[in-house]
C-alpha positions as CSV (number, residue, x, y, z in Angstrom):
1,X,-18.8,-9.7,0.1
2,X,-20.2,-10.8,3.7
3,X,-16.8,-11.3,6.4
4,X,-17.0,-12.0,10.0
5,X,-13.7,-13.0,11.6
6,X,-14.9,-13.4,14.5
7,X,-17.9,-14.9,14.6
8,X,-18.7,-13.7,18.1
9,X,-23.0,-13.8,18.4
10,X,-23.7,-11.4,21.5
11,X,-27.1,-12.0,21.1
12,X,-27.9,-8.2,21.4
13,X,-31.6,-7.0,20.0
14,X,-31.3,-4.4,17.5
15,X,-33.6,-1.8,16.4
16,X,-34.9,-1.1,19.9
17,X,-35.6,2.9,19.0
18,X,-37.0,1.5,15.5
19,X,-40.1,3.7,16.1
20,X,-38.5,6.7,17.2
21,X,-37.6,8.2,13.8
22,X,-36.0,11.7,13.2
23,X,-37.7,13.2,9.8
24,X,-36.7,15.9,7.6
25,X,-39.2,18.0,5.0
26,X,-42.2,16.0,5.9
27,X,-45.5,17.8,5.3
28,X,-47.3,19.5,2.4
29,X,-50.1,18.2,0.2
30,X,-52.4,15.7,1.5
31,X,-51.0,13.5,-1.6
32,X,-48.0,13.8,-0.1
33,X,-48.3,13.6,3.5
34,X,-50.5,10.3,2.7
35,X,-47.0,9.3,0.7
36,X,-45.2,10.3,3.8
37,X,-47.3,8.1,5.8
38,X,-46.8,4.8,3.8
39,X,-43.0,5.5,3.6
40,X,-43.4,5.2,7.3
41,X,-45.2,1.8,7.7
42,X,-42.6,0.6,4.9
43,X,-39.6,1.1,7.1
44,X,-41.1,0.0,9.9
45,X,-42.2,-3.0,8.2
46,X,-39.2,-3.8,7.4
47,X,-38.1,-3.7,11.3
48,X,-40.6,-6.0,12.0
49,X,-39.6,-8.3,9.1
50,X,-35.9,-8.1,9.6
51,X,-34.6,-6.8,12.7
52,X,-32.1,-4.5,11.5
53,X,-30.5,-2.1,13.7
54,X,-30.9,0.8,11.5
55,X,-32.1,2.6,8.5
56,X,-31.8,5.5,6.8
57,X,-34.5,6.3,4.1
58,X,-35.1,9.0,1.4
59,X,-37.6,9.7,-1.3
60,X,-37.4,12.5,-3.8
61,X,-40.6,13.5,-5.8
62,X,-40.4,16.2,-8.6
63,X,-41.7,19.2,-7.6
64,X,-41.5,18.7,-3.7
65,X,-39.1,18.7,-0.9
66,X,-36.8,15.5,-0.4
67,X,-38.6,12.9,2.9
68,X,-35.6,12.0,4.4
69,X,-35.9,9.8,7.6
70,X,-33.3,8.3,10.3
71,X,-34.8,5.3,12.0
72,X,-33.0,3.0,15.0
73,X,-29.6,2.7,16.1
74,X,-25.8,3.9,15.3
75,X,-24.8,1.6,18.0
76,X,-26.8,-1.1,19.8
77,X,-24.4,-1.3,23.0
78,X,-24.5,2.7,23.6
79,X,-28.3,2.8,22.0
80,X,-26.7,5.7,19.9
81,X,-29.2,6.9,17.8
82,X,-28.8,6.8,13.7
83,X,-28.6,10.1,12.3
84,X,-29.7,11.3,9.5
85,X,-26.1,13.0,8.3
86,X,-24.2,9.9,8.8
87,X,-21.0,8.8,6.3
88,X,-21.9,5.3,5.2
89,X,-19.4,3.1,3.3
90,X,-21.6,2.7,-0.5
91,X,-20.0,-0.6,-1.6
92,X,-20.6,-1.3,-5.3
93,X,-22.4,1.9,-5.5
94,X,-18.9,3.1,-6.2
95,X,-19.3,0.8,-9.7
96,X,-21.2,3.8,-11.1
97,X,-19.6,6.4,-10.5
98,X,-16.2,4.8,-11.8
99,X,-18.1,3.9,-15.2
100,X,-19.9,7.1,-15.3
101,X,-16.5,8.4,-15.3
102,X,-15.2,6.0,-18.2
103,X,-18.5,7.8,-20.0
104,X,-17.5,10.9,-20.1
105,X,-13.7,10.1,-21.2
106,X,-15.9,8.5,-23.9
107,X,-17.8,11.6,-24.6
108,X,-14.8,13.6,-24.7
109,X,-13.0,11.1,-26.7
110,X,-10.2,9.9,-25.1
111,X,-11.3,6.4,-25.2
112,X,-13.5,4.2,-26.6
113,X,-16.1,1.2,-25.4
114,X,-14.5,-0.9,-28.4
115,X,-10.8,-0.2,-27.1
116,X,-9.4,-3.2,-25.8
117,X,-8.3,-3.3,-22.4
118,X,-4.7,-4.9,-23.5
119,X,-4.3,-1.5,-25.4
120,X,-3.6,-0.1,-22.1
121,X,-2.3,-2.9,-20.0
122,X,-0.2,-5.9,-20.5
123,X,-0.9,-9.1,-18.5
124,X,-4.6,-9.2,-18.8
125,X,-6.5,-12.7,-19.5
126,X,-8.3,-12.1,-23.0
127,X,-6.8,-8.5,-22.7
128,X,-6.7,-8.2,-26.6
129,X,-10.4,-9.4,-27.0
130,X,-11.5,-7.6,-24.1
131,X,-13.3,-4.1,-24.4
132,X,-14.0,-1.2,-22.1
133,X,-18.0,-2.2,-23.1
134,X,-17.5,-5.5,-21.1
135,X,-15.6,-5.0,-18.9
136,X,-18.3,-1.9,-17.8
137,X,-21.2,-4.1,-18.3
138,X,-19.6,-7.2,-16.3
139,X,-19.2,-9.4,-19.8
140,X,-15.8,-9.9,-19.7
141,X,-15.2,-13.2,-18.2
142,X,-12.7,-11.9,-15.9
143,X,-12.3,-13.9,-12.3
144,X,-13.7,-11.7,-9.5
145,X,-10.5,-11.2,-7.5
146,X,-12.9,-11.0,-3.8
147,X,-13.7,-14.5,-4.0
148,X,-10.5,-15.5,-4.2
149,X,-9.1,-18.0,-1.9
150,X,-5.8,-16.4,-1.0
151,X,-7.9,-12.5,-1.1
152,X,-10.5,-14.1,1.6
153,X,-7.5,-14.8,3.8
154,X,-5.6,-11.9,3.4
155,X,-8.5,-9.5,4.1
156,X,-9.6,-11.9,7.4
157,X,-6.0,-11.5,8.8
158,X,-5.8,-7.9,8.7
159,X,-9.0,-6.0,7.2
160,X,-7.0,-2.8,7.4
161,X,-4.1,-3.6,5.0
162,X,-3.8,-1.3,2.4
163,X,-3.9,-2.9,-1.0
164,X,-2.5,-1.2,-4.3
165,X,-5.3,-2.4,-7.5
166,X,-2.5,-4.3,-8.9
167,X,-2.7,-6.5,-5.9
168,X,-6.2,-6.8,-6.4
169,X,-6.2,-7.5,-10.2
170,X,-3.2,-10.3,-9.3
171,X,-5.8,-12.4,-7.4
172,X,-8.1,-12.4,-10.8
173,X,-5.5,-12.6,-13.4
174,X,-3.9,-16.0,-11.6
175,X,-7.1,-17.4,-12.7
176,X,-8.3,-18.6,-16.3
177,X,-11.5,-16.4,-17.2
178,X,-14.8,-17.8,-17.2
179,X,-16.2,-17.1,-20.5
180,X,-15.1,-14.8,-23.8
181,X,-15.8,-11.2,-23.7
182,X,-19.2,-11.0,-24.1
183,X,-20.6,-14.0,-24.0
184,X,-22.5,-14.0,-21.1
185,X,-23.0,-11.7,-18.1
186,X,-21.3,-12.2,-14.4
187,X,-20.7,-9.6,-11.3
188,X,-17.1,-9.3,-11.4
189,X,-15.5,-6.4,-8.7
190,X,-12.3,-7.1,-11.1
191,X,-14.0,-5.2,-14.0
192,X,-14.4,-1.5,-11.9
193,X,-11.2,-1.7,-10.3
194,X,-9.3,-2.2,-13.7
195,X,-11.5,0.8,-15.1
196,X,-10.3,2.7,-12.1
197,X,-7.0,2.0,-12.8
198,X,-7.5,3.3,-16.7
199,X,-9.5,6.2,-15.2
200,X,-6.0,7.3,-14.0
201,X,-4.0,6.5,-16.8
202,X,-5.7,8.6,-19.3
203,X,-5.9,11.8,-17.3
204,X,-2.7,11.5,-15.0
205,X,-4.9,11.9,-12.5
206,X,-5.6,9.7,-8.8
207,X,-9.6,8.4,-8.7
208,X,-10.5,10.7,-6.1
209,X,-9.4,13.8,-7.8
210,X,-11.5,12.9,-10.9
211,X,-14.4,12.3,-8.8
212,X,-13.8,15.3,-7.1
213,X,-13.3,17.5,-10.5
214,X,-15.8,16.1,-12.4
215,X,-18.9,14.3,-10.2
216,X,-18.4,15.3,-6.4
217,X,-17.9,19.0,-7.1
218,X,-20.4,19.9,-9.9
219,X,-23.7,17.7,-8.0
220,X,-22.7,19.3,-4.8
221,X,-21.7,15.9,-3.0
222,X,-20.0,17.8,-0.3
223,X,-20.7,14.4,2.1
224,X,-19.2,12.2,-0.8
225,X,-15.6,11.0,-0.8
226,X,-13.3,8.3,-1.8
227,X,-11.6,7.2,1.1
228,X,-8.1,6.0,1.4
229,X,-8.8,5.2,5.5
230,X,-11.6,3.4,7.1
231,X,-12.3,6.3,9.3
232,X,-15.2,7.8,7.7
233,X,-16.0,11.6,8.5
234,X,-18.4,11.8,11.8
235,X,-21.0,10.3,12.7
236,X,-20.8,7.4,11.4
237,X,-22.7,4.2,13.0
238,X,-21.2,0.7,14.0
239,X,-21.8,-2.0,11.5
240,X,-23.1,-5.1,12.2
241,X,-24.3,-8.8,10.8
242,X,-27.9,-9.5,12.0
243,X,-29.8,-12.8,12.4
244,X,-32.9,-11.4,10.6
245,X,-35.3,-14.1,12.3
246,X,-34.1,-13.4,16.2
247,X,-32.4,-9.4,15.4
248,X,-29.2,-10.8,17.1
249,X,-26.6,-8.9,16.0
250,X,-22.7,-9.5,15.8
251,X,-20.1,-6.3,15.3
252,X,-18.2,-6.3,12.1
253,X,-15.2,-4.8,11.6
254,X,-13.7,-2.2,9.8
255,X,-12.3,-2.8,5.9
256,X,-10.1,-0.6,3.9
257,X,-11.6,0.6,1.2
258,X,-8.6,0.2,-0.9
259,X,-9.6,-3.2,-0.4
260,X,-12.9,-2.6,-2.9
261,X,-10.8,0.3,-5.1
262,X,-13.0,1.6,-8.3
263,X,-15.0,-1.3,-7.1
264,X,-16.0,-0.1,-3.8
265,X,-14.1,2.0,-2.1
266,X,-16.4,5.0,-1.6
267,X,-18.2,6.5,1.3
268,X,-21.0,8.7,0.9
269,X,-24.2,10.2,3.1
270,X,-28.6,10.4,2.8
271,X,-28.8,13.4,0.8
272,X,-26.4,13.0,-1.6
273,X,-27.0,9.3,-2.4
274,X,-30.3,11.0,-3.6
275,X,-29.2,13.5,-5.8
276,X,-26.9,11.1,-7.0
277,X,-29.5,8.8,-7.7
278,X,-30.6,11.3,-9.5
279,X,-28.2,12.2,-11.8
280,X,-27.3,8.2,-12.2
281,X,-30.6,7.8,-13.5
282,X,-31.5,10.7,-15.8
283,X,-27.8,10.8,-17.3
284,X,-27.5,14.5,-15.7
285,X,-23.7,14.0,-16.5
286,X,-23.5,12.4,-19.7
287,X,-25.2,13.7,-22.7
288,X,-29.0,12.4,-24.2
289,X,-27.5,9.7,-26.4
290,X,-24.5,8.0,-23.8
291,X,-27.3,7.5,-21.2
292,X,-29.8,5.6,-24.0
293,X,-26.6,3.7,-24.3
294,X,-25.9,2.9,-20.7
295,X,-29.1,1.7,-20.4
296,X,-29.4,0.1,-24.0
297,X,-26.3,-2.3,-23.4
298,X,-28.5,-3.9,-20.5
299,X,-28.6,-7.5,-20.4
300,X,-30.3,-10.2,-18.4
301,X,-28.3,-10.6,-14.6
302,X,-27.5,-14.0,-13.6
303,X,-25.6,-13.6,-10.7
304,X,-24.3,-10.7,-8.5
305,X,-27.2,-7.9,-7.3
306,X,-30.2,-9.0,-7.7
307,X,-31.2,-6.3,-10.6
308,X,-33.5,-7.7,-13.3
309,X,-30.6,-6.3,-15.8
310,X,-27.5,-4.9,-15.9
311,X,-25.9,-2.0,-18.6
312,X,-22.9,0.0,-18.2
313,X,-22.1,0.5,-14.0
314,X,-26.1,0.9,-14.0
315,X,-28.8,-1.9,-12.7
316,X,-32.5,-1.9,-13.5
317,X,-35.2,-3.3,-10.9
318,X,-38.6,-2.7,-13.0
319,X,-38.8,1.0,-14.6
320,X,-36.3,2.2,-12.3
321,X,-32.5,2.5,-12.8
322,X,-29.7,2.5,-10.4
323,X,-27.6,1.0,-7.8
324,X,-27.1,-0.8,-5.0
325,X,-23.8,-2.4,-2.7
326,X,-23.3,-4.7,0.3
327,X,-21.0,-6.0,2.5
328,X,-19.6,-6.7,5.7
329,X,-21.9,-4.7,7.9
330,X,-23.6,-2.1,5.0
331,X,-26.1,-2.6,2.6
332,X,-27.1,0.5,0.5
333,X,-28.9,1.1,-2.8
334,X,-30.5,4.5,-4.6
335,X,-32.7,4.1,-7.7
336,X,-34.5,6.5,-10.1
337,X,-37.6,6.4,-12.3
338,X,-36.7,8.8,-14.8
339,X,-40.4,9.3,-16.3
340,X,-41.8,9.7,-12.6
341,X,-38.8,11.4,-11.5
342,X,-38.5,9.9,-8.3
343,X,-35.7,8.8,-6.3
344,X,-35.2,6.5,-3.1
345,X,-32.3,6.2,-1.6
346,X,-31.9,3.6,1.7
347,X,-29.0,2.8,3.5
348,X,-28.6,0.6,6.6
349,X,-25.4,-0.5,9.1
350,X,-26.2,-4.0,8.6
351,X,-26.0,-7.1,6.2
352,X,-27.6,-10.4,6.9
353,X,-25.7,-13.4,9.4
354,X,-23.2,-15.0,7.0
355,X,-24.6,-18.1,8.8
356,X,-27.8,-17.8,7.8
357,X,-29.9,-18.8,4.4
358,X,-30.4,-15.3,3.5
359,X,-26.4,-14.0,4.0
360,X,-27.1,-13.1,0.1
361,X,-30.2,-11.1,0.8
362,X,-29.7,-6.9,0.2
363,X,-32.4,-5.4,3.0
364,X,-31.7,-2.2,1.4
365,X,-33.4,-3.3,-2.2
366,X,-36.1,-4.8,-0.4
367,X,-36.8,-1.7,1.6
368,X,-36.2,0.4,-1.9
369,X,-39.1,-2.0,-3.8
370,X,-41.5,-1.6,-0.4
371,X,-41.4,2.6,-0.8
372,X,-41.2,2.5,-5.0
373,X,-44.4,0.8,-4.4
374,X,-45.6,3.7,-2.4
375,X,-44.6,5.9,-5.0
């Protein structure tokens, strides 16, 4: 989702402290520092290419510390440096943690990817044809409730409503779905927020308390949190659109996240996007034969992120597995290559002009493929 209401161009430069990094754990082998060294010319390549106003980057090797880097601005006006602990909004990253959580209820047995959706919920298109399986691995046809019309319009006259899922859901159910379950694939934010919505109704539980008891808490994710507010825990840097031929930038505003729900909604930092790359990618929450699964289920992507295929909440881009989000202002992604066991995690407070050819373009998987092919 790309938004500017106000389409104000400033014409400000960003990324004028591009070059003036601040790095954590660099140093140790000369393998490694070499690594460290191309991780460098990759992120500032991509200020040269793109003109974003900053980046935060992390790799994480088996065996050796995390490289962590901050690199530009937190806000172009103030020339705020980024820093390297800053909360950023995750977007779709969000997608898997909700379906990791629908996993594990699998696992456990309270549900099941075969169970129908309209076991649980009256009202939904196809409901009684539709199964947990599709609607996890974006086959079930439903509309994607952001691209509605009458959504659009809502969110552009005040981006800090608070929206319940069932107001969500009631864009997407007005309209016919696409296709039948599982007959092709589409990107549909519908699909997460309805599995956040069963998330609660089998355990009596709100999202963020599940999150909390059974991902945030036993990874560590202490900068990790499912936000209710826009007001993300300090610092956290100004977003921005960015003209990524000139590196004029615009100021975007705030969202709520209960705009994005199970979709969405979640907010998280560097270092634990790592680690959570991680455990995304090596199934370190789900047992050996769920995360064949997740991956198994995979099928080509023809729309949405631009993965080379999608399973359950997971994308793959080559041999590694993961995720990415963007929108207004944010584009993140972490990824994992579960035989190297590497990780890369990039985040940066921009998303391309709106205006532009490229408005679809995610600068945070291009960065991730520049330093995977380092690795």
């Amino acid at each position: 989702m790309h938004f500017d209401p106000s389409r104000r161009h400033f014409g400000r430069l960003a990324g004028a402290a591009a070059l003036t990094p601040w790095l954590a754990a660099c140093g140790g082998s000369s393998d490694q520092e070499a690594r460290e060294e191309e991780y460098l010319k990759a992120v500032e390549s991509m200020f040269r290419d793109y003109h974003p106003p900053g980046i935060l980057a992390g790799v994480h090797l088996a065996g050796e510390a995390p490289w962590m880097g901050a690199f530009g601005l937190a806000d172009v006006d103030a020339g705020t440096p980024l820093a390297l602990n800053s909360s950023f909004p995750i977007r779709s990253i969000t997608k898997s943690f909700t379906v990791t959580l629908l996993l594990r209820l699998v696992q456990t047995g309270q549900l099941a990817l075969d169970h129908k959706i309209g076991r649980y919920f009256s009202g939904v298109p196809n409901g009684d044809l539709i199964n947990l399986g599709d609607l996890a691995g974006n086959q079930s046809g439903l509309a994607d409730y952001s691209v509605q019309p009458g959504f659009g319009q809502a969110l552009i006259e005040n981006t800090l409503r608070v929206w319940t899922p069932q107001e969500l859901l009631a864009f997407s159910f007005a309209v016919e779905p696409g296709f039948l379950p599982g007959a092709q694939y589409e990107y549909s934010n519908t699909n997460t927020v309805l599995l956040g919505l069963l998330i609660e109704q089998v355990t009596g539980q709100p999202l963020p308390d599940v999150l909390t008891a059974q991902i945030f808490r036993p990874l560590g994710l202490s900068g990790t949190l499912y936000p209710y507010s826009a007001a993300l825990p300090l610092p956290t840097p100004t977003s921005y659109s960015v003209n990524v031929l000139t590196g004029d930038v615009d100021d975007q505003p705030l969202i709520s996240p209960t705009s994005l729900a199970g979709s969405g909604a979640m907010a998280s930092t560097l270092a634990d996007l790592l680690v959570w790359g991680e455990a995304l990618g090596e199934g370190l929450l789900l047992n050996s034969s769920t995360q064949a699964l997740r991956k198994s289920m995979s099928r080509d992507v023809t729309n949405g992120p631009e993965y080379d295929r999608y399973g359950l909440g997971i994308g793959q881009i080559g041999n590694w597995w993961g995720h990415t989000g963007t929108g207004v202002g944010f584009q993140v992604a972490t990824m994992n290559h579960a035989t190297r066991r590497a990780t890369i995690s990039v985040m940066l407070n921009s998303t391309p002009d709106p205006d532009s050819a490229r408005q679809h373009f995610n600068m945070a998987q291009e960065l991730f493929e520049r330093l995977a092919a380092v690795v």
